[in-house]
N, C-alpha and C positions, 0 to 999 in steps of 0.2 A: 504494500500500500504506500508506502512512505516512498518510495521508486517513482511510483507512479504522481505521488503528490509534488515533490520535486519538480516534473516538468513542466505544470503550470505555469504562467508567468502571473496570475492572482495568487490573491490570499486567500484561504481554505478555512471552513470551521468543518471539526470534524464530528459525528455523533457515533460512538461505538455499543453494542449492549452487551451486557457481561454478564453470565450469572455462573458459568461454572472454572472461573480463573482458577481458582487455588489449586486446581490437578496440573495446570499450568506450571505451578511457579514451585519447581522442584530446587533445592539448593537454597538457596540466600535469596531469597525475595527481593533484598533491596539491593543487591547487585544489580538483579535484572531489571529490574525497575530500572535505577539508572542508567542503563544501557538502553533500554525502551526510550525514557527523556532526551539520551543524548541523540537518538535515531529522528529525534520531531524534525523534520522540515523548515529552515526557517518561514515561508510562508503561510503555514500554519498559525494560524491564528487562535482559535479553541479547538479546546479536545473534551468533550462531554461525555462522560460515561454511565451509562444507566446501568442499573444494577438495585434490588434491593438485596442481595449476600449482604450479610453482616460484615463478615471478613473485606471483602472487595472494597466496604465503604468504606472501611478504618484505614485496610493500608494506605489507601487512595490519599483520605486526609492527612493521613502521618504525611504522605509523600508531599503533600500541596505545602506544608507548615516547612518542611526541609529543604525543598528545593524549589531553588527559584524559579525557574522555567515551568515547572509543572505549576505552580502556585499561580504563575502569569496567564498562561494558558487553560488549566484544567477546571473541571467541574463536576459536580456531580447531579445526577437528577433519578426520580424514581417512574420515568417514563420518556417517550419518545418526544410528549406535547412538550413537557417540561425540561426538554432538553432543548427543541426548537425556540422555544421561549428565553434562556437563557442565552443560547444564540443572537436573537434578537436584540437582547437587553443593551450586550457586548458592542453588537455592531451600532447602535447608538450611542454609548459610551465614549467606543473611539471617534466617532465619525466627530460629534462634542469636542473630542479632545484635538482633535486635526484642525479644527474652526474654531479652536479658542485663543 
């Protein structure tokens, strides 16, 4: 995905859904996570991730409080609308922030 997002010449928000990661993240969780962070794209913009796992939401937030990239970028939501919507909120934020 991140290949692919790369050749864009826009900016990208990204919506992913997650519910059965933790069979995923075999070894050190937060290695790979950081290796996941350093893979973003710089024209990525957000990266939303739905999920209601317990697990998924925690390390998520651990990771958003620890690292800056993921903090700048990341989100969490407990559905698709609410992922679109935080989307949205974003892209009026910066668009604010561009014209201030």
């Amino acid at each position: 995905m991140s290949t692919e997002i790369k050749t864009y010449s826009h900016n990208v928000d990204v919506i992913v859904e997650l519910e059965n990661i933790p069979s995923l993240l075999k070894g050190s969780a937060v290695s790979q996570l950081q290796q996941l962070t350093r893979a973003i794209p710089d024209n990525v913009r957000t990266i939303v991730i739905v999920t209601h796992n317990p697990f998924v939401r925690t390390v998520n937030t651990i990771l958003f409080q620890i690292m800056p990239k993921a903090r700048e970028s990341g989100a969490l939501a407990s559905s698709v609308e609410e992922a679109r919507a935080i989307i949205a909120e974003r892209r009026v934020q910066r668009h604010d922030a561009q014209d201030g």
